[in-house]
C-alpha positions, 0 to 999 in steps of 0.5 A, a space after each residue: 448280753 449274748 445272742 438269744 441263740 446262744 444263750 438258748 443253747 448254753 441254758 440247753 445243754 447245760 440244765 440237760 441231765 439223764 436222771 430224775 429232775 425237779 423241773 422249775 421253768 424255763 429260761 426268759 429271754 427278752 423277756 419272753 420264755 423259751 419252754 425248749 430251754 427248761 431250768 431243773 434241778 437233778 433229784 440226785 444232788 438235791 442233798 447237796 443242799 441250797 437257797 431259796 433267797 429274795 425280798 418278801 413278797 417275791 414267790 419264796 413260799 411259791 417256789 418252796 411248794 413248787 419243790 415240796 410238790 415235786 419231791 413228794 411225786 418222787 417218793 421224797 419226804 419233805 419237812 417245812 416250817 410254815 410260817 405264815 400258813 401259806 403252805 397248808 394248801 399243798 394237801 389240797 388240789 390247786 384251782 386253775 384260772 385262765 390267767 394261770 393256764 396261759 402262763 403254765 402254757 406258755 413255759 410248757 408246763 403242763 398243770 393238773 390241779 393235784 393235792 399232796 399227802 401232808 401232815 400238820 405239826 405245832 410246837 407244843 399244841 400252839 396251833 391246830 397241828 399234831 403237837 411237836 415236843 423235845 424233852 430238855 435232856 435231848 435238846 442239850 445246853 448249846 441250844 437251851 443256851 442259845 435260845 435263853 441268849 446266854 453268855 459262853 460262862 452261863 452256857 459253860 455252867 447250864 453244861 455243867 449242870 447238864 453233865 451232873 444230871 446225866 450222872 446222877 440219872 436225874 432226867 430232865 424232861 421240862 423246865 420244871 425238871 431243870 429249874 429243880 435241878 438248878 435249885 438243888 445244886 444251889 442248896 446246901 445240900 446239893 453245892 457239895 455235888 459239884 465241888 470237884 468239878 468247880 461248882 456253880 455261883 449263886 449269880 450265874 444259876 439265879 441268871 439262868 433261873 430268871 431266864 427260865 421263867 420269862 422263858 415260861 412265861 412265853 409259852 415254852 412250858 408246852 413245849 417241852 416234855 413227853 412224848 417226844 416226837 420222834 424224827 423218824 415219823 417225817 420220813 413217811 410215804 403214802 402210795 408212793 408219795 413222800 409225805 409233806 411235813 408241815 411245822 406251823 409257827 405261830 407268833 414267831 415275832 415272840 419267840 425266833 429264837 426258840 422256833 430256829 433253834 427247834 429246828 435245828 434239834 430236828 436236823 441234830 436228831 436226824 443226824 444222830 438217827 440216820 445211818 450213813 448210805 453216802 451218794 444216793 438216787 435221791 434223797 430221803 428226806 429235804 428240810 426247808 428252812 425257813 427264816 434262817 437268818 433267825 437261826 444266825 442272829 447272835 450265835 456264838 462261833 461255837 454255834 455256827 461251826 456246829 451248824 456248819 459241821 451239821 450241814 455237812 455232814 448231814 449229806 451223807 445221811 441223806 438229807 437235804 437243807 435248803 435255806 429260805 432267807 432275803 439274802 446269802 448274806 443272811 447265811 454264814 460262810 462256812 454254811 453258804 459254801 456248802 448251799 449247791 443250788 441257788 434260786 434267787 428271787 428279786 431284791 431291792 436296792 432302795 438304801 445303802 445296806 439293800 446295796 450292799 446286800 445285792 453287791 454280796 449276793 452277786 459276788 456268789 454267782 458264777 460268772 455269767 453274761 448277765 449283769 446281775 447288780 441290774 437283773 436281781 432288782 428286775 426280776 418279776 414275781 415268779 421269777 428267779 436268777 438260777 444256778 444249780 449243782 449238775 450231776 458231775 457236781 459242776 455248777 449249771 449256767 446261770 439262767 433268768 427263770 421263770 418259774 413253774 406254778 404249783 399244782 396245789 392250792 397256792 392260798 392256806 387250806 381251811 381250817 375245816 380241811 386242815 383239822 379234818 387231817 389232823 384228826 385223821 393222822 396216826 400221829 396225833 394219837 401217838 403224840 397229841 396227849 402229854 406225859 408227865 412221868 417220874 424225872 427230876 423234879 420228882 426223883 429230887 422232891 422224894 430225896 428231899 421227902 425220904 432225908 426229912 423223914 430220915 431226920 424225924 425218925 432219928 429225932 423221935 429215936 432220941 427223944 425215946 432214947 432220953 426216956 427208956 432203954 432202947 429196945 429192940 423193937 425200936 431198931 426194928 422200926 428205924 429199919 423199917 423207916 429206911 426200907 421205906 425210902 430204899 424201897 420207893 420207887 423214886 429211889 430205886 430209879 435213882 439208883 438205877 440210872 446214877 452214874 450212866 450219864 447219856 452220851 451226847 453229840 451235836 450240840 450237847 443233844 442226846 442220842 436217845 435211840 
């Protein structure tokens, strides 16, 4: 390695940025901190996204607070998904202890134990959170079927099915809306529907059925519906601070894919919302991504170009993604490429596939003095290897760090404290009640109602017919029975929205507003 001097100097100048920065700690040297030598992060660039990576138990969450924390005191809104609830403590001042205050002192930090305005979300109410819901018509099929784990023939048919119930204004608001949608499409009534767009098989809608119910059976029924949660209530400020945004998971073990791919119809909803503002001071709003090797596991080509078109694109928007995983190669490539800054905590090497993570996560650094295939498996906790994106959009020396301590409570909040903000927040009046209105379910159940009524009144025409002439007061009645039906308001919404079918983008979801 080089001289100490040295090194000092290239960390300097290299991590030296005019503007605004998200300080994260300063350079080890010997194993000892240099505070002149300080590791950061410029506000600018971090929507140009990154990784927090490293073996459980080596200070992710600690590093994720750290940025939440520092994002929020630069008027950033930040989205998280809090998975073991380890997070809940950034609304609440942090508690200081000598051994924490000489550690802060000696990288030159300078901590004041300061809480964070923070909201509570949980999907569908699971959990002590403001309920978070998405109606099935805007999540879409590409991420219904990746969540059901169906094959590129199901996903084509669920699309199928998609498409004729956009045009037939039939809106699909939970699974019972798509489960009845399904069934008419398979009954005799409904097969003729899509003849000319090459129908649906009995075994491929059965397949898709069976998946619904031990969907439901996991819990999914409380997570779709209305009212939908509308993206725009994460890019909130409080006096100045950016709002932290907390999405807790509980029992992900039971359903990951359904908890990865949520959040990726949170990042497909921003995108189609947000209105393009290009290269900016700083962000809008920064997405953690948590356990994204969830959102990787078994996805189709199509599905991963998808997320990597997102990722993409969603910069310009002004939104960070930083993914949170144990190792790069968790992330694809086309998405890894396009991941500026790197905080990589240690890894472990005790089996030959743990060496061979390490072999791939040292091939995505940039050279530096530093032998990495050693350094990644020395790394204390609360330490980190960094290489950051500069403001020229170069990327920074490689610096061992260590890393700053958050400010906030770094154990869960009470429960007490954390319903207390629950029931404090405007958002759980806005969204803590569910709706169940008219949608497909219905609208099918009073077509099927109006045509047997139909049938009853001509049966009861001709039997009247078999025994007197008809009269005039019996055509009035059969008008009558039709006017009924017309004019219900089922059939009116129907013939309403027939024909209009919703335009949809990134990943078959709709763009609603």
């Amino acid at each position: 390695m080089a001289e100490k001097a040295d090194v000092v100097e290239t960390v300097k100048q290299g991590y030296a940025f005019e503007g605004a920065a998200l300080e994260l700690g300063a350079l080890l040297v010997d194993g000892e901190p240099n505070p002149e030598a300080a590791v950061r992060i410029p506000l600018g660039m971090m929507n140009r996204h990154g990784l927090v990576a490293g073996a459980t138990g080596t200070g992710k969450t600690k590093t994720l607070q750290l940025m939440a924390e520092q994002l929020s005191a630069a008027g950033v809104a930040v989205f998280a998904a809090d998975i073991k609830g380890d997070l809940s403590g950034v609304s609440q001042p942090g508690e200081g202890n000598d051994k924490l205050l000489a550690r802060t002192k000696s990288i030159g930090q300078d901590w004041t134990a300061t809480g964070f305005p923070t909201e509570f979300y949980a999907l569908g109410g699971q959990g002590a959170g403001i309920p978070i819901r998405a109606t099935i018509t805007s999540f879409g099929p590409v991420l219904l079927s990746k969540v059901l784990g169906l094959n590129d023939v199901q996903e084509s048919s669920l699309g199928l099915i998609f498409h004729y119930a956009d045009k037939a204004g039939l809106t699909l608001l939970d699974l019972k809306d798509l489960r009845a949608v399904i069934t008419h499409l398979t009954s005799d009534e409904g097969k003729d529907d899509l003849k000319e767009l090459g129908g649906l098989s009995a075994a491929t809608a059965g397949v898709i059925l069976r998946s619904l119910i031990g969907f439901a059976d996991q819990g999914a029924e409380a997570f779709f519906g209305e009212p939908e949660f509308d993206t725009a209530d994460l890019l909130q400020q409080r006096d100045g601070k950016g709002v932290i945004s907390l999405l807790e998971l509980p029992n992900l073990q039971d359903r990951p894919a359904l908890f990865s791919t949520f959040l990726m119809w949170l990042l497909a909803d921003l995108f189609h919302d947000l209105p393009e503002v290009g290269d900016v001071d700083k962000p809008k709003l920064v997405f953690f991504f948590d356990e994204a090797h969830l959102l990787f596991n078994d996805a189709s080509k199509a599905f991963l170009d998808s997320i990597a078109q997102t990722v993409r694109l969603i910069r310009s928007k002004g939104v960070g993604v930083f993914f949170v995983t144990q190792t790069p190669k968790d992330v694809p490539d086309d998405v890894l490429a396009q991941l500026g800054s790197r905080v990589q905590h240690q890894l472990r090497a005790h089996t030959p596939n743990d060496a061979k993570a390490l072999k791939a996560t040292v091939s995505t650094f940039p050279s530096s003095s530093y032998d990495l295939g050693e350094v990644l498996t020395q790394l204390g906790i609360g330490e980190a290897i960094v290489t950051v994106m500069n403001e020229k959009g170069a990327p920074t020396p490689v610096a061992w760090t260590r890393l700053r301590a958050p400010q906030s409570l770094m154990a869960p909040a009470s429960a007490e404290q954390l319903t207390a903000t629950v029931q404090a927040s405007a958002n759980n009046a806005k969204y803590s009640q569910p709706l169940d209105r008219e949608s497909a379910y219905e609208l099918l159940a009073a077509k099927v109602q109006a045509g047997a009524a139909q049938a009853e009144a001509e049966k009861q025409q001709q039997e009247q017919a078999k025994q007197e002439e008809p009269r005039p007061r019996a055509q009035k009645q059969e008008k009558s029975m039709v006017e009924q039906v017309v004019g219900s308001s089922a059939f009116k919404q129907f013939a309403r929205s027939a024909g209009r079918e919703i335009v949809r983008g990134l990943f078959g979801a709709a763009r609603r507003r």
